[in-house]
C-alpha positions in Angstrom: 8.1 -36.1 -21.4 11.5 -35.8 -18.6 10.7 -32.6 -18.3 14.3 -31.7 -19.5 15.8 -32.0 -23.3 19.1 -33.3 -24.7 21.0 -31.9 -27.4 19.8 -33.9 -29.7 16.1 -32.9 -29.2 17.2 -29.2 -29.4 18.7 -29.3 -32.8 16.3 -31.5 -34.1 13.4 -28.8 -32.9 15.7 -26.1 -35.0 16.1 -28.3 -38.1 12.4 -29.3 -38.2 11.6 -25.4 -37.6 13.9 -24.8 -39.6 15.5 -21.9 -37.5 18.0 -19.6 -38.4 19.4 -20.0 -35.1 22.9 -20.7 -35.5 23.3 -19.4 -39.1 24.3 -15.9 -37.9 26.7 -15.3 -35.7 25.7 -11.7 -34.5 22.5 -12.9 -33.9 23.7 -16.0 -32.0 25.2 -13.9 -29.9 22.5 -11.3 -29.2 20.2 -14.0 -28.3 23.1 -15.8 -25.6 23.5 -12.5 -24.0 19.9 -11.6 -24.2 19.0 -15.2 -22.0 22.4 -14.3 -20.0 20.9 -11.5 -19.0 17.5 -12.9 -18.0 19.4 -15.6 -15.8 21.3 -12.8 -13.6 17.9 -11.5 -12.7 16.5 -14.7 -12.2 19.3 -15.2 -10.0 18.4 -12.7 -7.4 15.7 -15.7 -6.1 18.4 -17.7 -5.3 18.0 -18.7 -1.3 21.1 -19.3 -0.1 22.3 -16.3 -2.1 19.5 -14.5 -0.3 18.1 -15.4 2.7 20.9 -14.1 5.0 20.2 -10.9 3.4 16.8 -10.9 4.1 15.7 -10.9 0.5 13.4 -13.5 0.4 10.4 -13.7 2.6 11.3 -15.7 5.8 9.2 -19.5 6.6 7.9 -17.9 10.1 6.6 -14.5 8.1 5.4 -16.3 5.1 3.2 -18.4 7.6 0.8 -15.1 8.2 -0.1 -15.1 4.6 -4.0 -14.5 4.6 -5.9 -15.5 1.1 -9.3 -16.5 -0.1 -7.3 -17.3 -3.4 -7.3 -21.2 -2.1 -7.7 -23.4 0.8 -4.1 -23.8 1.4 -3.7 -27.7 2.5 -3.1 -28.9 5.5 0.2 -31.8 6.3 -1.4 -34.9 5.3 -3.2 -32.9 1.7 0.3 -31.8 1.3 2.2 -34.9 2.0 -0.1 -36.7 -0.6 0.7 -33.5 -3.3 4.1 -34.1 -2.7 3.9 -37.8 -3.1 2.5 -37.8 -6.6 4.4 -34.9 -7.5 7.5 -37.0 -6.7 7.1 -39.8 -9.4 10.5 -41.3 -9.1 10.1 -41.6 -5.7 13.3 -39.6 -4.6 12.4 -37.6 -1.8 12.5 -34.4 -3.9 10.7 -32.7 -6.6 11.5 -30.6 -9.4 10.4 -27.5 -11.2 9.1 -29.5 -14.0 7.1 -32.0 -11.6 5.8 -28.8 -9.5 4.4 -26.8 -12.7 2.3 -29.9 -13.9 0.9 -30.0 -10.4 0.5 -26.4 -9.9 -1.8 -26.5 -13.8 -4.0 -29.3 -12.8 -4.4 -27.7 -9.3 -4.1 -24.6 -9.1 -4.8 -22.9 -12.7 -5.6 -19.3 -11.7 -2.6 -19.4 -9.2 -0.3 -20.9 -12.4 1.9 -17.8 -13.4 5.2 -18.8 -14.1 7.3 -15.7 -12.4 5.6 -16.2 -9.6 5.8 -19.9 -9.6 9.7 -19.7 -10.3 9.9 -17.1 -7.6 8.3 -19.3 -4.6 9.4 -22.6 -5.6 13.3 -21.1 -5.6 12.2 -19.4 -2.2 11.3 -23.7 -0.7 14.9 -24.4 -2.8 16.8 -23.7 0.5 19.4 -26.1 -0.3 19.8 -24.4 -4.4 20.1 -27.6 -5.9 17.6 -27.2 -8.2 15.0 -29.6 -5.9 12.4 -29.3 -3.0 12.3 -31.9 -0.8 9.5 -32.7 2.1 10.7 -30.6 4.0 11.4 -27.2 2.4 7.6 -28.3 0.5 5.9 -27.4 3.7 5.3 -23.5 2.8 5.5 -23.9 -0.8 1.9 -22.9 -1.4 1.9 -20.1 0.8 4.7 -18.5 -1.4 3.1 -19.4 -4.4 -0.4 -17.7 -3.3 2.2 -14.6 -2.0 4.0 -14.1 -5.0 0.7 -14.4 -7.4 -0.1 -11.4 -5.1 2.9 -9.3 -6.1 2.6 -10.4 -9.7 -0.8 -9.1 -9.7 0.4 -5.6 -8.0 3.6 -5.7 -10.6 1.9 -6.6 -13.1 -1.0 -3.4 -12.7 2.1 -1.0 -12.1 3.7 -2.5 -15.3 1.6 -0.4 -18.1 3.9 -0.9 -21.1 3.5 -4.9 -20.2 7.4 -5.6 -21.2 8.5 -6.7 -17.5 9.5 -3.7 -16.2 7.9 -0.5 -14.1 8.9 3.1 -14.7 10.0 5.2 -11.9 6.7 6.8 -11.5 5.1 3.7 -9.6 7.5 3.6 -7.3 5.8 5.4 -4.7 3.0 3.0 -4.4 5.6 0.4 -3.1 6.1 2.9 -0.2 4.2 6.1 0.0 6.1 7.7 3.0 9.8 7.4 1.3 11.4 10.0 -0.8 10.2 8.2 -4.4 14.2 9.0 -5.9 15.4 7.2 -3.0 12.6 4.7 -3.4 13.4 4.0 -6.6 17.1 4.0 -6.1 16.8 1.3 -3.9 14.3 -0.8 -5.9 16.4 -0.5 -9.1 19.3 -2.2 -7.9 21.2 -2.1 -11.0 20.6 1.6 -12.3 19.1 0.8 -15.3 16.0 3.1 -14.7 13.9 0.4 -14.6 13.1 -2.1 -12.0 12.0 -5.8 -12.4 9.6 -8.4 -10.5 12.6 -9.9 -9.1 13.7 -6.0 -7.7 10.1 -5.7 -6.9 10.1 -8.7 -4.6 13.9 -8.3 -3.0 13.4 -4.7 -2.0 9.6 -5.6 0.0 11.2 -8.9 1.2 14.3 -6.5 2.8 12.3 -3.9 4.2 9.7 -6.5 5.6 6.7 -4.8 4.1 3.4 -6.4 4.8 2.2 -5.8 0.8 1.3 -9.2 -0.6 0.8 -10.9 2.5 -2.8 -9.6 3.3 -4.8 -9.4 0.3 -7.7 -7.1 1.9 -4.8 -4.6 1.9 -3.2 -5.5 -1.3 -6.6 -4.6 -2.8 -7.2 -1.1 -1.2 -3.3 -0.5 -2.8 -4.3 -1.4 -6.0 -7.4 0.5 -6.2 -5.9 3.9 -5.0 -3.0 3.5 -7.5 -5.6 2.9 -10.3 -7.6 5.9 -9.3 -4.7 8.3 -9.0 -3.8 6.5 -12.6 -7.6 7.7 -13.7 -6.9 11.3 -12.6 -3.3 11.7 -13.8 -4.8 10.5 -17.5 -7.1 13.5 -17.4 -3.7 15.6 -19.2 -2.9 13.0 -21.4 -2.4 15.4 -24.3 -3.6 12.8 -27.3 -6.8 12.6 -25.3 -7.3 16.1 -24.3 -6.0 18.5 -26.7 -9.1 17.9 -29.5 -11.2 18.6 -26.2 -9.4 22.2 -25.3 -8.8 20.3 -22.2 -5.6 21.4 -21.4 -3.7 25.1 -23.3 -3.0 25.0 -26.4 0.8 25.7 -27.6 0.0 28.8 -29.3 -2.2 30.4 -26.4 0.6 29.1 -23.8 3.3 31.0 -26.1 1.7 34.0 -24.9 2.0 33.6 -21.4 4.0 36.0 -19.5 5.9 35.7 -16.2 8.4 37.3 -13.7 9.4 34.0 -12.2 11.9 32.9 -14.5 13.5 33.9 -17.4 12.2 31.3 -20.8 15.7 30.1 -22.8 15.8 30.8 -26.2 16.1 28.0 -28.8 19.6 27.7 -28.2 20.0 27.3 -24.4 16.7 24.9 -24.9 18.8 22.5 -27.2 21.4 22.3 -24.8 19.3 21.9 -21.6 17.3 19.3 -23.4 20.3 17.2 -24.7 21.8 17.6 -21.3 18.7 16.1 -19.7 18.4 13.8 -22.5 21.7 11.3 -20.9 20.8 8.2 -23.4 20.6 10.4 -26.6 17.3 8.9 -27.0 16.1 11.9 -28.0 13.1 11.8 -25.9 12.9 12.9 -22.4 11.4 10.7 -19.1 9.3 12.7 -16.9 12.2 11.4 -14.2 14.5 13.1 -16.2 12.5 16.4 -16.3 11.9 16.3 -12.4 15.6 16.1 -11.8 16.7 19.2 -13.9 14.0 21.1 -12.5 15.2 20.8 -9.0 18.7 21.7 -9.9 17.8 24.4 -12.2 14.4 26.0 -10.8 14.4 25.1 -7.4 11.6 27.3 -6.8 9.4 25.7 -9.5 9.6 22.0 -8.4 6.1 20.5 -7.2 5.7 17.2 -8.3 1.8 18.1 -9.1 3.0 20.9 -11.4 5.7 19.1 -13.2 3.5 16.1 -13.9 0.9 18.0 -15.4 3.3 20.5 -17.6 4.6 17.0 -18.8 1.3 15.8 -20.2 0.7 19.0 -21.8 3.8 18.7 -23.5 3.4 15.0 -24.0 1.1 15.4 -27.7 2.2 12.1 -28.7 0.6 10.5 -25.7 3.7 7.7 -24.8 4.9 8.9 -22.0 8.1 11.0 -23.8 8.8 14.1 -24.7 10.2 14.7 -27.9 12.2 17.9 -29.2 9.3 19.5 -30.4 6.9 18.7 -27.5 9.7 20.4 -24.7 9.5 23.8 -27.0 7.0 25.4 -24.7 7.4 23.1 -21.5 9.0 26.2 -19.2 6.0 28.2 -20.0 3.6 25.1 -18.8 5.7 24.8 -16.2 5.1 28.5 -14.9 1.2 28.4 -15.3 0.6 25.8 -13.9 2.6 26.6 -11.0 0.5 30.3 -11.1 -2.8 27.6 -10.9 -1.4 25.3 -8.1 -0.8 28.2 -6.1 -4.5 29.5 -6.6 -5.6 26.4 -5.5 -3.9 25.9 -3.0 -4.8 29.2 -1.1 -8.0 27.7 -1.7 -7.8 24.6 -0.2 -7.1 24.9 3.1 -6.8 21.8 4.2 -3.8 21.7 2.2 -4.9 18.0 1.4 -5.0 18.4 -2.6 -8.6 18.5 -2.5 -11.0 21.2 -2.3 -14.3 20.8 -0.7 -17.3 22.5 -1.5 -17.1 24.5 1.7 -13.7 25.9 0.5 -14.7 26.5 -2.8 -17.8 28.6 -1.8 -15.6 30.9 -0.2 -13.2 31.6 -3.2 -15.9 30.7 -6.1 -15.9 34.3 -7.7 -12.2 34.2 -8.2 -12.6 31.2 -10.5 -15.3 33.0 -12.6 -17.7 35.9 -10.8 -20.0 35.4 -13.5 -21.7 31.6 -12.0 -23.5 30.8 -9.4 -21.2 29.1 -6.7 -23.0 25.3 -6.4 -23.5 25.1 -10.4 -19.6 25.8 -10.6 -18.9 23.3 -8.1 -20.6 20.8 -9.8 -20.0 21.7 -13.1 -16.1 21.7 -12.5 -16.1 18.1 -10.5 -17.0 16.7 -13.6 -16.5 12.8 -11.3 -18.9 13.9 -8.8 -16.8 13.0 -5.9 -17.4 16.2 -3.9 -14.1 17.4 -3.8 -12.0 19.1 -6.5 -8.6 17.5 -7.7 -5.9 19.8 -9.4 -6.5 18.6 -12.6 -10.4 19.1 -13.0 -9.4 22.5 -11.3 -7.0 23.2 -14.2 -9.5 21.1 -16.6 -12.7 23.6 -16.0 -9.7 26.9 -16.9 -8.5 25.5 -20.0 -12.1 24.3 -21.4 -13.6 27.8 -20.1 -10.9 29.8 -22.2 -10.2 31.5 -18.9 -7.2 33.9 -18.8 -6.5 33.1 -14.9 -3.0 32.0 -14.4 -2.0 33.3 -17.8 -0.2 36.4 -16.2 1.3 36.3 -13.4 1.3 40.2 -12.6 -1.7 41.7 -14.2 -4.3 39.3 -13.0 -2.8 38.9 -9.0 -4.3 42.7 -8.5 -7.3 42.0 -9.3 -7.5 38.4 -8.3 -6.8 39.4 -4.6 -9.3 41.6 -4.4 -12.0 38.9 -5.3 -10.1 36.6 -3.0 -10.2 39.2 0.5 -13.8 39.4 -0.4 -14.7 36.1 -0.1 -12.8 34.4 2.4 -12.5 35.4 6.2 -10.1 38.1 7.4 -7.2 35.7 9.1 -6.4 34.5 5.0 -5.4 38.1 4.0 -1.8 36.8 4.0 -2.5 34.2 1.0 -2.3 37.4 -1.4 1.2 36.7 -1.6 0.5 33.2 -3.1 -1.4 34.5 -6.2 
C-alpha cells in the first residue's frame, strides 16, 4: 500500500499471473513502445514544458471556473484536505495520495485523464509532487478538466481515445475545420488526443470548459447535428428507401462532370487512399474533391454522398461502396441547389413560409401544409437538407435525377410560385 511497486512485486504479479510478458521478445517490445508512446502524449501536461507556451490553463483564468459539479472549498477545507492527504507529513503530496482523496471525495469528479491532467497542471515545479502551494487551485482544474473529458469524451464515438476530424469544428465553429484540425492534431497522425484537445483550447484561451452553462448548450448542438447527420447512415436507411439505391443512382445523368470509368476510379481511389487501408475517410474524400471538382465541394453534399456510399455503416468507404460515389456526389449537389433557391434565408433551413412558395416544385400533386409536415418528419418547423432529400428518395421522386431534362420544367413550377425578383434562381436548378 506505498502507492508505488518494486521490482520484486512486479515480477512476482507476472509469475503468479502467470504472464507471458517477457517470454517473447517481439511482443516485449510492442508493449514498451506501445507505453512509450502513451508517455509522450502524457507528456504534453508537463508545466514547466508548458506554461510559457500557454498550453495549460493559467492560475488567474482557472480562478473564473463556474460549476455546480461541487462546492469547491474554501483555504482552511483545503488546508485540512491537503493535510491528511499528506500522510508523511512532507509538505507535498503525490499522485497516489491525491487519487485516494479525490475517490472518497469526489467520486463523480474521479476520472483518471482528467485527474492526471490537473494535478500535472498544480505540478509547477515537475517533480512529480504538489505542495501547499501549487494545491490551492487543484480542484478548480480538476472540476475544469472533468468538463473537457466529458466534451472529448461525447466527440469520441469509437470510444478508443481519439476524435476524427469531423468533430473538430465544434472546438471552434468560426475556423476553417482543415486548419482547425491541423492545429489540434499536433502530430499529423489524423487523429487528435485529450491531451491535443486540452493544449490547443488552453493556447487559444477558449472559454469551453470553464462555464458549464455554455459547455452544455455545445454539447447539445453537436449531439443534435449528430442526430441529423445519422438520418444517411446507409445500414439504417437503405432497407427504408431512405436514401437512392445504387442501381436507381447508376442511372442518373449529368453535364456537370464527366463519371471515370473503372479504371480511372481504381487509381483516384488508391490515390486518395494514402495508408493503403483500403478504405477511404470522409477527410480524405473532401480533400480530392476540392482539388479535382472544385465546383462540386459543399461540405453538406459531400457528407451526405458519403453516407450513401457508406453501406457498411462504419464510417469508411470501401472499394465497392466508392463505385457510384461521383454520381451521389452530382445529385445531391442537383438537390442542395433546389433547396437552396428555396430557402432564402440561406440559413440551411427552410421555413414553412419558404416552402409554401416553392411546394409544387417538390410534388404539384399535395397540398402544401400536409407536405410540410409530412416531410419534417421531427416536427421542428423548419426543414433540414436531409429530411429534404429523405421525403425524395422515400417518394421515388425523379427530381434531381437529371440535371437537364427536369430544370425546364422545374423552373417553370418554380417562377410560378415565388415572387418576380427570384426569377434569377433558374440558373440554380
Amino acid at each position: 500500500g506505498s502507492g508505488r511497486f518494486l521490482f520484486n512485486d512486479f515480477y512476482n504479479y507476472l509469475a503468479i499471473t502467470k504472464s507471458e510478458i517477457g517470454l517473447d521478445d517481439e511482443k516485449l517490445e510492442e508493449q514498451m513502445k506501445k507505453y512509450s508512446d502513451k508517455k509522450k502524449a502524457g507528456q504534453k501536461f508537463t508545466a514547466r514544458d508548458y506554461r510559457s507556451m500557454n498550453k495549460i490553463v493559467r492560475p488567474d483564468d482557472i480562478s473564473k471556473l463556474k460549476t455546480s459539479k461541487i462546492e469547491l472549498p474554501d483555504e482552511g477545507r483545503r488546508e485540512k484536505i491537503f493535510r491528511e492527504t499528506d500522510n508523511n507529513d512532507s509538505g507535498r503530496i503525490s499522485l497516489a495520495g491525491i487519487d485516494k482523496t479525490v475517490l472518497i471525495l469526489y467520486p463523480d469528479l474521479y476520472k483518471k485523464p482528467a485527474l492526471l491532467a490537473a494535478y500535472k497542471c498544480c505540478d509547477t515545479h515537475s517533480n512529480g509532487l504538489i505542495d501547499r502551494k501549487e494545491f490551492e487551485f487543484f480542484f478548480h482544474y480538476l472540476v475544469y478538466y472533468n468538463n473537457l473529458w466529458s466534451f472529448f469524451s461525447m466527440i469520441d464515438e469509437e470510444g478508443d481515445g481519439r476524435v476524427n476530424w469531423d468533430a473538430a469544428k465544434i472546438v471552434n465553429s468560426s475556423k476553417d475545420q482543415y486548419n482547425l484540425f491541423d492545429a489540434i492534431d499536433e502530430d499529423g497522425s489524423g487523429r487528435f488526443l485529450f491531451d491535443d484537445f486540452c493544449n490547443y483550447l488552453a493556447a487559444t484561451k477558449s472559454e469551453i470548459g470553464l462555464d458549464e452553462e455554455k459547455l452544455e448548450e455545445q454539447m447539445k448542438k453537436y449531439s443534435d447535428e449528430k442526430k441529423a447527420a445519422k438520418k444517411f447512415t446507409a445500414s439504417d436507411y437503405q432497407s427504408e428507401n431512405k436514401i437512392i439505391r445504387p442501381s436507381d443512382i447508376s442511372m442518373f445523368q449529368t453535364s456537370k462532370m464527366k463519371f471515370p470509368e473503372e479504371g480511372e476510379r481504381e487509381k483516384i481511389f488508391r490515390d486518395m487512399d494514402s495508408n493503403g487501408s483500403g478504405k477511404l475517410t470522409l477527410l480524405e474524400i473532401e480533400k480530392t474533391v476540392l482539388d479535382v471538382y472544385p465546383n462540386l465541394h459543399n461540405k453538406q453534399v459531400i457528407s451526405v454522398a458519403y453516407g450513401s456510399c457508406n453501406t457498411s455503416a462504419d464510417g469508411f468507404i470501401d472499394q465497392e461502396g466508392f463505385e457510384f460515389f461521383f454520381h451521389y456526389l452530382a445529385y445531391y449537389d442537383n438537390l442542395w441547389s433546389l433547396f437552396s433557391a428555396i430557402n432564402e434565408e440561406g440559413d440551411g433551413q427552410i421555413t414553412r413560409d419558404e416552402f409554401m412558395k416553392a411546394s409544387k416544385l417538390v410534388d404539384s400533386d399535395k397540398d402544401s401544409n400536409n407536405l410540410f409536415d409530412e416531410i419534417d418528419v421531427n416536427k421542428s418547423g423548419k426543414l433540414l437538407f436531409n429530411d429534404f432529400c429523405n421525403y425524395l428518395a422515400t417518394s421515388n421522386s425523379r427530381i434531381g435525377m437529371n440535371d437537364e431534362n427536369k430544370s425546364e420544367e422545374q423552373n417553370k413550377n418554380f417562377l410560378m410560385t415565388v415572387k418576380p425578383e427570384r426569377g434569377s434562381l433558374i440558373s440554380l436548378l
